[in-house]
Steps between C-alpha positions, in 0.01 A plus 500: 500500500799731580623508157169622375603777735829569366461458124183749547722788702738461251293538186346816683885584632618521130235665408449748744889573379390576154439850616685572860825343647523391914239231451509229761276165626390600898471128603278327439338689165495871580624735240745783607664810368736596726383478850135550310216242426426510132298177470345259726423153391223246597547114402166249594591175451233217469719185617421142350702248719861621434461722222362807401131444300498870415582854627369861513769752451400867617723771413458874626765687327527898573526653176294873443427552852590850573384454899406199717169579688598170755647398825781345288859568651691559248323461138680701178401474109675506195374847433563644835863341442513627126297777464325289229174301351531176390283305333352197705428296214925504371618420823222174558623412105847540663417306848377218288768432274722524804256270686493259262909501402566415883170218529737352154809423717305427800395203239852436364550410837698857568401468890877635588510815235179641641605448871836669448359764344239515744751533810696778244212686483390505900423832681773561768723193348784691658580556875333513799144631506204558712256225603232352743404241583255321783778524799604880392698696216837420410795561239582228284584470118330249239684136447272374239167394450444130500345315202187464732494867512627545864666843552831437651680794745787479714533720744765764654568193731560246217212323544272360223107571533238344221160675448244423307241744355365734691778399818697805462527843408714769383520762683550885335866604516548845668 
């Protein structure tokens, strides 16, 4: 299920770079620009023993917004980043062909190309950063992210921690 993940915030990644450079993947699916979320992602998936029977992909990419009217943190468009309009329809031509190029080597069994560039593309994939977590906040820095999925940090005290979704979160930077 996690490379459904990763192949879809890619294909959005590269898109999304099309137009703006700083792009990163927020674990688990969370667009950024910069210390800014750009895109959120949804993935539903409807389970049939082991494997995946289908899947609803929902994709809210900032594009004309001029202002957020929400009690989002820290949302940004393209045009607030650009000072431009872009046409939805081009970059959803250009999501899909993107989309569908990483879903090819997902099939030519290309498991290892999209997780390294997966982990290349992280948010905060260098140094020690800001988190929380159910027994407090603490610094720690990203080790990798498992096949599964797992989010792995080690800490300022060398040790390891796994999350799963939703087990930790990043904490703004001052």
């Amino acid at each position: 299920q996690f490379y459904l993940s990763q192949l879809i915030s890619l294909a959005v990644k590269d898109t999304l770079e099309q137009y703006v450079s700083d792009i990163s993947i927020k674990w688990p699916n969370d667009i950024y620009w910069k210390k800014k979320k750009i895109c959120g992602i949804l993935i539903e998936n409807n389970l049939y023993g082991p494997r995946i029977s289908q899947s609803i992909v929902g994709i809210g990419i900032n594009i004309n917004q001029e202002t957020f009217r929400s009690n989002a943190v820290n949302p940004i468009s393209l045009y607030q980043i650009t000072g431009k309009v872009y046409d939805r329809e081009s970059i959803l031509i250009e999501f899909l062909m993107r989309a569908k190029e990483y879903y090819n080597i997902f099939k030519d069994n290309g498991l290892d190309l999209i997780s390294q560039r997966y982990s290349e593309a992280l948010y905060r994939k260098d140094g020690y950063h800001p988190y929380r977590d159910k027994n407090g906040e603490f610094m720690a820095k990203i080790t990798c992210i498992l096949p599964s999925g797992t989010f792995v940090l080690t800490d300022e005290e060398g040790i390891e921690r796994h999350y799963e979704f939703q087990e930790v979160t990043y904490l703004p930077e001052e």
